[in-house]
C-alpha positions as CSV (number, residue, x, y, z in Angstrom):
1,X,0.0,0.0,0.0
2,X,1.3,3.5,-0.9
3,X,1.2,6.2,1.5
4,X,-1.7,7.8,0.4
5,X,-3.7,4.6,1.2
6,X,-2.5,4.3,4.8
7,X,-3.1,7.7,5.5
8,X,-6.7,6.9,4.0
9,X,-7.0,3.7,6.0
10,X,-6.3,5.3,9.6
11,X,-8.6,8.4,8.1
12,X,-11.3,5.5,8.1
13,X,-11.0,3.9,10.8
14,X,-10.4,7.1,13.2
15,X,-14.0,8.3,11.8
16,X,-15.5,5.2,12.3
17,X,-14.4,4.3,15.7
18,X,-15.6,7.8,16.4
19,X,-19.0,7.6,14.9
20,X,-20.0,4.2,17.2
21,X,-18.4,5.9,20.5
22,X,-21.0,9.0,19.7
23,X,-23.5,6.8,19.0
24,X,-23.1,4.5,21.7
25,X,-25.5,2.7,23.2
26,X,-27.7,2.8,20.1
27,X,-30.8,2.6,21.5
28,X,-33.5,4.0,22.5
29,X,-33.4,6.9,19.6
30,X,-34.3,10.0,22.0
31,X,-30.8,8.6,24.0
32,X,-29.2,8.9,20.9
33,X,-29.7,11.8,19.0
34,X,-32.4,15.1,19.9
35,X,-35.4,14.7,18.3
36,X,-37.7,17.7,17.4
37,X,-41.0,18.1,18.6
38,X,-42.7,16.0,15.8
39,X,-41.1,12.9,16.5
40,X,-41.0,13.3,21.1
41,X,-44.6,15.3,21.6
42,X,-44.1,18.2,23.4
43,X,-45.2,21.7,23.1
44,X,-45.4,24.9,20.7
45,X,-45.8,27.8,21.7
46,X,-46.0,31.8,20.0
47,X,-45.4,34.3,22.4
48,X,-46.8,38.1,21.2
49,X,-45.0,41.4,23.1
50,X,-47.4,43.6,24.2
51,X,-47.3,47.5,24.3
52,X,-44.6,47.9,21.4
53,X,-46.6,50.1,19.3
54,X,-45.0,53.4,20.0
55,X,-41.6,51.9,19.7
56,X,-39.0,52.3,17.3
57,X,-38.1,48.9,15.2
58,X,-34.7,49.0,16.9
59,X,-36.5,48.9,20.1
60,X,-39.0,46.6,19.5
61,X,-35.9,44.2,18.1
62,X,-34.3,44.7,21.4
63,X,-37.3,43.6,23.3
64,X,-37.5,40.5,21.2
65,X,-33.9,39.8,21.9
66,X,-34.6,40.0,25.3
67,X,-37.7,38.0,25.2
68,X,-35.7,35.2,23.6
69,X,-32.6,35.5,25.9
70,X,-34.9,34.9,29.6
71,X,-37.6,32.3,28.4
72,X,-33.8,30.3,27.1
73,X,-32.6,31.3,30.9
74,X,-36.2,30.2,32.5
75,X,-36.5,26.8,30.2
76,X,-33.0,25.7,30.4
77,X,-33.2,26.7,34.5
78,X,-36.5,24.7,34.8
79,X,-35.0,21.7,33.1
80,X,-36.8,21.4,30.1
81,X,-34.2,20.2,27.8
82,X,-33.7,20.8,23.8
83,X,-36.0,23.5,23.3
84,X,-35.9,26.3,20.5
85,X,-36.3,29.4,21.2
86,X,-36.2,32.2,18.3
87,X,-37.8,35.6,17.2
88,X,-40.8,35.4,15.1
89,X,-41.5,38.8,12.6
90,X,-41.4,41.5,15.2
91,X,-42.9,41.1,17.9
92,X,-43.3,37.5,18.2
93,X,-41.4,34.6,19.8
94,X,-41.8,31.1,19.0
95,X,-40.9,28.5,21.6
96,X,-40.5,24.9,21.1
97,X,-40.2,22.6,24.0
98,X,-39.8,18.5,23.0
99,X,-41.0,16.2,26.3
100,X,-43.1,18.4,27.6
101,X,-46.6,17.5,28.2
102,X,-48.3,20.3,29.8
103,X,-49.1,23.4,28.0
104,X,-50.1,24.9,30.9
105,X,-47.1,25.1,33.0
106,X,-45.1,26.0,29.7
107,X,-47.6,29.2,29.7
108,X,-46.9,29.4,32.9
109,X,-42.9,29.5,32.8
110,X,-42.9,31.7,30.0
111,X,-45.8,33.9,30.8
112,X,-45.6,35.2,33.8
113,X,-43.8,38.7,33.7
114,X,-42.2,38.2,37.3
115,X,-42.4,41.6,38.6
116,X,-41.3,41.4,42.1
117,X,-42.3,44.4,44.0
118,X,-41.8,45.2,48.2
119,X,-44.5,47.5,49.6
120,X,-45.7,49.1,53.0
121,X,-49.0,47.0,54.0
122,X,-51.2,50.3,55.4
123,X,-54.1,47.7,56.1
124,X,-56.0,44.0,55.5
125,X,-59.3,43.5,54.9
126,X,-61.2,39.8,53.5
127,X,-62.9,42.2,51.5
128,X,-61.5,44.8,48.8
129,X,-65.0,47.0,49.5
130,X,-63.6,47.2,53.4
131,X,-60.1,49.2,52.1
132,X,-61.6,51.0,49.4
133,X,-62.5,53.9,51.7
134,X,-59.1,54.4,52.9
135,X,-57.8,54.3,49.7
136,X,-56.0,57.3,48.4
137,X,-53.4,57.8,45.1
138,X,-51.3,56.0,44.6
139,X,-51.8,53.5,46.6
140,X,-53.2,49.9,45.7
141,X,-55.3,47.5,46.7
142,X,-53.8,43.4,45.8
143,X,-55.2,40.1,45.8
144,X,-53.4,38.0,48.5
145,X,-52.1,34.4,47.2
146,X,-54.7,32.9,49.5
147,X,-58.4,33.4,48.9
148,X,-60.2,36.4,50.6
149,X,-57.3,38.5,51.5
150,X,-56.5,41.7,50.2
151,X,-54.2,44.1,51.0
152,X,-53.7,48.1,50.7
153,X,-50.3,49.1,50.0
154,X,-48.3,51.9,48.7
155,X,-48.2,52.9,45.3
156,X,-43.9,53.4,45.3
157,X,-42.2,49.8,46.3
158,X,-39.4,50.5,48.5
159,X,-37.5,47.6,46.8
160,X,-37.8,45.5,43.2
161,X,-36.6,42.3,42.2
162,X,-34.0,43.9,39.3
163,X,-31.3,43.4,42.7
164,X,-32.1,39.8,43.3
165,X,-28.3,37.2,42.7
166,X,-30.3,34.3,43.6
167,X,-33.8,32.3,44.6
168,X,-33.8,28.8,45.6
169,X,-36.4,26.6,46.9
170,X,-35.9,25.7,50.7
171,X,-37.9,23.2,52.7
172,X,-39.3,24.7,56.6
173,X,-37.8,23.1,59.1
174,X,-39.9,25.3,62.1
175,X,-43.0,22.4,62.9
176,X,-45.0,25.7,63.2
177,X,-45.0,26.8,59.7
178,X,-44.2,23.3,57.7
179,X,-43.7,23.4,53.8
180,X,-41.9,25.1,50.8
181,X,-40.6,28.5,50.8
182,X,-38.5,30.3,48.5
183,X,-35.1,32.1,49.6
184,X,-34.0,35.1,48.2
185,X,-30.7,36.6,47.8
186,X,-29.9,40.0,47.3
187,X,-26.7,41.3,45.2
188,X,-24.8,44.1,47.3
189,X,-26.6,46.8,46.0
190,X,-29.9,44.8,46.5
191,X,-29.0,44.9,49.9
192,X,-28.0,48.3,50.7
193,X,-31.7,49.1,49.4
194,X,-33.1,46.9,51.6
195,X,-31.3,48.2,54.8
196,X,-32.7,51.6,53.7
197,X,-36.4,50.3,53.2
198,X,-35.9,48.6,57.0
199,X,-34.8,52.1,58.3
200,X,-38.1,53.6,57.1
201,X,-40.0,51.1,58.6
202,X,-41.0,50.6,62.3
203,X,-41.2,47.3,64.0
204,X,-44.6,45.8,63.9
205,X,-45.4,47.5,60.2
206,X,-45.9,44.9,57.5
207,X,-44.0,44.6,54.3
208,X,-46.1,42.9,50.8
209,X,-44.2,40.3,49.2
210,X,-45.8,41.1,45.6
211,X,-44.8,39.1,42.5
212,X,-47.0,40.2,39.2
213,X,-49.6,42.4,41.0
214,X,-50.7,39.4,43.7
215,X,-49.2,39.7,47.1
216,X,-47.5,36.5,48.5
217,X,-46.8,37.2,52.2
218,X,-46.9,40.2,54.0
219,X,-44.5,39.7,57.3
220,X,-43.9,42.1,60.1
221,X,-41.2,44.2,60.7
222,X,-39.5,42.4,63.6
223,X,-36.8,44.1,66.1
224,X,-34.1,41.6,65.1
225,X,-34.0,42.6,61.5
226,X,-34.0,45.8,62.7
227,X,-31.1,45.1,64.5
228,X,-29.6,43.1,61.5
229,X,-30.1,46.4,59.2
230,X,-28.3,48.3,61.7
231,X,-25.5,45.6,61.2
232,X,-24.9,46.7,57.5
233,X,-26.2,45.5,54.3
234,X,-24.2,41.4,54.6
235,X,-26.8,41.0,57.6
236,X,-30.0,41.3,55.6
237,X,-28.5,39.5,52.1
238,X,-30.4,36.1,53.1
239,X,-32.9,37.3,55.5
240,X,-36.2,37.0,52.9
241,X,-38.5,34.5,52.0
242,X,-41.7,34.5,50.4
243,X,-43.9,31.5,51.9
244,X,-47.0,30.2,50.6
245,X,-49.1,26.9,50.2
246,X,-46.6,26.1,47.6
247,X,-46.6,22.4,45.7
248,X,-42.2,21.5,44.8
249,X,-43.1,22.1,40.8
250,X,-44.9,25.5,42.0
251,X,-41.9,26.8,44.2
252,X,-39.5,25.7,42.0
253,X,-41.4,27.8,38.4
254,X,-41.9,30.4,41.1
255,X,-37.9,30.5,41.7
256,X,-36.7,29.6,38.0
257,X,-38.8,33.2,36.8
258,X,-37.1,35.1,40.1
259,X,-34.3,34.1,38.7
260,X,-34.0,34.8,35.1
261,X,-35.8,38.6,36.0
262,X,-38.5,40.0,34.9
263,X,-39.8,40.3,31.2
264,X,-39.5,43.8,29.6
265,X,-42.8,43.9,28.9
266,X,-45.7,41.8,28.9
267,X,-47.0,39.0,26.8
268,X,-49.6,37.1,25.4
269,X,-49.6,33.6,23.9
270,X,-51.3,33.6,20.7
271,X,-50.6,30.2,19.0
272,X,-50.5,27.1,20.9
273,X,-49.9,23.4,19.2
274,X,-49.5,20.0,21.4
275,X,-47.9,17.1,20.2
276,X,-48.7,13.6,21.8
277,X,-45.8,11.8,22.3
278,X,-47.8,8.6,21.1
279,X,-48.2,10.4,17.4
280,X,-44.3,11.4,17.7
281,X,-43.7,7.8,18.5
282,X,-45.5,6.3,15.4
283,X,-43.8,9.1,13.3
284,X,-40.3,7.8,14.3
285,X,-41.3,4.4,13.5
286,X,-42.6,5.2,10.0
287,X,-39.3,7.2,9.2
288,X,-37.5,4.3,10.8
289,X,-39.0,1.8,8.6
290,X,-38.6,4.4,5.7
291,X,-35.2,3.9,6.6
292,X,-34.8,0.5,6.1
293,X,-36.9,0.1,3.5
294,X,-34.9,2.4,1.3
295,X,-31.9,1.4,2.8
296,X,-33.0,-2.5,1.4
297,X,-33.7,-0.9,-2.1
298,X,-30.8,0.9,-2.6
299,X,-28.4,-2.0,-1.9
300,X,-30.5,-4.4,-3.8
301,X,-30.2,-2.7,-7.0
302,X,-26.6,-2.0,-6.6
303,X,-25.8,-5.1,-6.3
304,X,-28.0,-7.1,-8.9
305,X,-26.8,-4.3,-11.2
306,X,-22.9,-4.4,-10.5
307,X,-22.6,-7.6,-8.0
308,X,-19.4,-7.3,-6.1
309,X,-19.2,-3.7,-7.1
310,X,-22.5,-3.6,-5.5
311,X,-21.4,-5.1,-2.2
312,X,-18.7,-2.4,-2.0
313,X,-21.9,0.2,-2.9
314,X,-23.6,-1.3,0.4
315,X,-20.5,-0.7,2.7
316,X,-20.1,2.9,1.6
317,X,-23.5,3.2,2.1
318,X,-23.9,1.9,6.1
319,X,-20.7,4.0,6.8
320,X,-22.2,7.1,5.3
321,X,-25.8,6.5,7.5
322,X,-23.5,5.6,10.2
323,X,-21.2,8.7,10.0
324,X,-24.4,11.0,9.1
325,X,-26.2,10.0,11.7
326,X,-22.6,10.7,14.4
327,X,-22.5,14.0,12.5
328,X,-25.9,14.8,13.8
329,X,-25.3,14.1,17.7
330,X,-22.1,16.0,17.6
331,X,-23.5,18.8,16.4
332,X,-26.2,18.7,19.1
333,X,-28.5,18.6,15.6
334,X,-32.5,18.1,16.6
335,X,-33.9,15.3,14.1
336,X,-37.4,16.5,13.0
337,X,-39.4,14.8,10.6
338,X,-38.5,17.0,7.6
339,X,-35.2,15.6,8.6
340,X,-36.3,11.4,8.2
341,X,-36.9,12.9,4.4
342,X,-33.1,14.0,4.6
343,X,-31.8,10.9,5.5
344,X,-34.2,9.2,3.4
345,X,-32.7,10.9,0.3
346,X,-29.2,10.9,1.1
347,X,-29.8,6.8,0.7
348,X,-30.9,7.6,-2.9
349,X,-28.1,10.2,-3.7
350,X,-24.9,8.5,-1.4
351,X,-24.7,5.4,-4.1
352,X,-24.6,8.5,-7.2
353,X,-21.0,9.2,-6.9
354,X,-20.6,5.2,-6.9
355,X,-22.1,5.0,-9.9
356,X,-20.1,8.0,-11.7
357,X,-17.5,5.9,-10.3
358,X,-18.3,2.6,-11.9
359,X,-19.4,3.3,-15.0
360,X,-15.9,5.5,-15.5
361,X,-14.2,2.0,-14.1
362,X,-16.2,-0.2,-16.6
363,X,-15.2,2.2,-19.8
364,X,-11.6,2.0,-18.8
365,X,-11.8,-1.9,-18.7
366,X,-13.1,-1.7,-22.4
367,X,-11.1,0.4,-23.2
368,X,-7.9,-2.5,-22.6
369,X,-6.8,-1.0,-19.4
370,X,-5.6,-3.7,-16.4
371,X,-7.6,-3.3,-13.2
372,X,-5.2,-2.1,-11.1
373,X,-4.6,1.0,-13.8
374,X,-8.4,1.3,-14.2
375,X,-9.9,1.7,-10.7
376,X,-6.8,5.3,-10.7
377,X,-8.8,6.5,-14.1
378,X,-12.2,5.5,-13.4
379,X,-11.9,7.7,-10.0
380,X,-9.6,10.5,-11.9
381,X,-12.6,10.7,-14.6
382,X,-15.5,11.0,-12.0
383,X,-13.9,13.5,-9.7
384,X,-15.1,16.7,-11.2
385,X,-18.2,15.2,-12.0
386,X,-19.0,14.2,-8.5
387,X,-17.7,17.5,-6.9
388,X,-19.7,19.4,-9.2
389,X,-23.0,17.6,-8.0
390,X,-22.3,17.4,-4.6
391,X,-21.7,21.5,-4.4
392,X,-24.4,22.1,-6.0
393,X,-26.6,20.3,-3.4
394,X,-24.8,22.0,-0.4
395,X,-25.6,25.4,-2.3
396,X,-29.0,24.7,-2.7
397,X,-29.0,22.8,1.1
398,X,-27.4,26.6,2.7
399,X,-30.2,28.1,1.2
400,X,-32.9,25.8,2.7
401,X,-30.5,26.4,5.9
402,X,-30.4,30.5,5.8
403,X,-33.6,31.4,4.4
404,X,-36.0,28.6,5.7
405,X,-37.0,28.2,9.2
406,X,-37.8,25.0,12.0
407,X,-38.0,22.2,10.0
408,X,-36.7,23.3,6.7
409,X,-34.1,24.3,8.6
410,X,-33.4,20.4,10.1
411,X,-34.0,18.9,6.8
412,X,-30.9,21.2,4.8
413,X,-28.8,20.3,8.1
414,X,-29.5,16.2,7.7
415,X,-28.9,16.9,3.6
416,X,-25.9,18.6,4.0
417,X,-23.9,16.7,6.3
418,X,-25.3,13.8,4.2
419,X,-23.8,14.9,1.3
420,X,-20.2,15.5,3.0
421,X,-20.3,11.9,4.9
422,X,-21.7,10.0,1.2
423,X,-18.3,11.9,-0.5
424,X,-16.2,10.7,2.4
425,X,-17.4,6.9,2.3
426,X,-17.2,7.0,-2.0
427,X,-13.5,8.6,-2.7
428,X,-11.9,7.7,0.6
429,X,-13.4,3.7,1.6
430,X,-15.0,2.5,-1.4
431,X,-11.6,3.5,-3.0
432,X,-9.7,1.5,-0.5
433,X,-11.8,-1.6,-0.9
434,X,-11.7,-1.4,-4.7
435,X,-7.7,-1.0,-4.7
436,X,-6.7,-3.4,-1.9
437,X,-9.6,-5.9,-2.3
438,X,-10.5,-9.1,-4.5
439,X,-13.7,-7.5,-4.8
440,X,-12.2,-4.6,-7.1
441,X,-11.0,-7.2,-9.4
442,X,-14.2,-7.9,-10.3
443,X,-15.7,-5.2,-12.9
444,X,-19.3,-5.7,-13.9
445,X,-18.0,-5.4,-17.4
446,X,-17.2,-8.0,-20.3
447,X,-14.7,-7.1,-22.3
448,X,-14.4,-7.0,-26.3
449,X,-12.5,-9.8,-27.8
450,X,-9.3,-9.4,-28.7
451,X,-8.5,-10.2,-32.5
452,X,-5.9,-12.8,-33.1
């Protein structure tokens, strides 16, 4: 073997090594490689920013932006893996979330604004009729979390949750007050605002909890957080908590949104699409069996049209699937069902540059050429040929990729790292096997007699 063919033959083998560790252990699929929200079930959602009317279209871009940069905080925070998150026109956010089976708490986690407010509690009442009287501008009258309790507060918080570092989910150890409760952590400047609210406040006066216009808990002032204040602002940094009747999924949404801060403005979901996981399920065994079915078909012919050649065709073909597939996982690629049609039609095109390859093979063997000078030319001959197809296809595939969106998008990625792995397998294995194998001896041709 020449140089070039051991270089080749460690090329080979590195890739395929490489392709079963990615893929390793095979099975199930959703183990292996993402799949899209058309083949798991899960959720869609279109999110619609509200109030950007008067803005300019750089500001209504930046909104957007930051739209798409907290629901990726809050989703990834919550743990709902694999989702897509991207603009939509101007005002509009699409959000795709495979797995998930509640649209509800999905509206939930993406919906809520998370406005955290601290207020003065000037009075209680079970009824809102009760502190209406005392009402004067600007102050408010909120909903408490628990039925029948409502609270009058000031209109100017004395503290907002822009200063919060952190909110975690804590479990009560007092026997008195058992349950969930959230813990909130203030960033230094958070904390030097807080000290200053607890100056202006008097022990026994109550301070509102409020998250999006619904007050929590409304605690009073006690002497020794007054005495912590007086301490400095490191005293009072992990000294709140907002308690409630809370269930673990409902404290721990309520934290993820504390966490990722408050939406710049608020919205509205205006499409909504479910996907059952049972439908995704029979979709990925369709494809699968598309799969094999073409898979079958392709090798067939190949080989009753240029036996052994054929068998080589086959081989090329499993690596490329085998490779394309890899590809996919290490690129953290999400296979949709647009992408199944890729895969499905990089079966038909992988075997073309095969047959470029043979035909050129077969027309050097007429021509008188030995075998081992024949499989050089037949591969020399094809090479622009082949090149010239297969660019064309990735052009055309970068389009699909830069101008289409969601699934277009998954099908040009499965076409155009099928068309890079099907060049691989033809010019770099299928050459190998043809040079260094009994099988290349073995042209599908017959050649013309020689006269005597």
């Amino acid at each position: 073997m020449k140089r070039r063919d051991w270089v080749y033959l460690g090329v080979t083998l590195a890739v395929t090594f490489a392709a079963i560790g990615l893929l390793y252990p095979f099975w199930p699929l959703d183990k292996v490689i993402k799949l899209g929200l058309d083949l798991q079930g899960g959720v869609r959602l279109v999110l619609q920013a509200q109030g950007l009317g008067e803005m300019t279209a750089t500001q209504r871009k930046d909104v957007v932006n930051r739209l798409v940069t907290i629901f990726a905080q809050r989703v990834d925070q919550y743990g709902m893996a694999n989702a897509e998150i991207r603009p939509l026109g101007t005002d509009r956010v699409e959000v795709r979330i495979p797995g998930a089976v509640d649209p509800e708490q999905a509206r939930e986690l993406l919906g809520r604004t998370a406005i955290l407010e601290f207020r003065k509690v000037l009075a209680e009442a079970a009824n809102p009729d009760d502190l209406a009287a005392k009402r004067v501008i600007p102050q408010e009258i909120l909903p408490g979390k628990e039925a029948g309790r409502y609270y009058l507060v000031e209109g100017d918080p004395l503290l907002t949750g822009d200063v919060l570092d952190n909110a975690e989910v804590r479990v009560s150890t007092d026997p008195r007050n058992p349950g969930l409760f959230i813990l909130l952590t203030f960033n230094r400047a958070g904390a030097e605002k807080f000290v200053d609210a607890l100056k202006k406040l008097q022990v026994g006066d109550r301070l509102a909890i409020i998250l999006d216009g619904i007050v929590y808990s409304a605690p009073a002032i006690s002497s020794s957080i007054k005495e912590a204040a007086a301490q400095g602002w490191r005293a009072v940094q992990n000294s709140t908590t907002i308690t409630g009747k809370f269930t673990y999924e409902e404290a721990k949404l309520l934290a993820v949104v504390l966490r990722s801060g408050a939406l710049p403005t608020r919205v509205a979901v205006v499409e909504e699409q479910r996907v059952g996981p049972t439908l995704g399920a029979e979709y990925v065994r369709r494809g699968a069996l598309s799969l094999l079915i073409g898979f079958v078909l392709v090798v067939l012919y190949m080989v009753l049209y240029y036996r052994w050649y054929g068998v080589i065709a086959g081989l090329g073909l499993t690596l490329t699937m085998l490779i394309l597939v890899a590809a996919l996982r290490a690129f953290h690629a999400t296979l949709t069902l647009p992408g199944i049609a890729g895969l499905v039609l990089t079966l038909g095109m992988a075997v073309d540059a095969n047959v470029l390859i043979y035909e050129r093979i077969k027309e050097e063997r007429r021509a008188g050429k030995a075998i081992n000078a024949a499989i050089p030319a037949g591969f020399h001959r094809a090479l622009s040929a082949i090149v010239d197809s297969n660019i064309t296809t990735l052009i055309a595939a970068l389009i699909f990729f830069f101008v289409g969106t969601g699934p277009v998008q998954g099908f040009a990625i499965t076409l155009s790292l099928g068309v890079v792995s099907s060049m691989f397998s033809a010019l770099v294995f299928c050459r190998l096997l043809l040079e260094h194998t009994v099988l290349g001896e073995r042209v599908p041709v017959k050649l013309a007699p020689t006269a005597k």
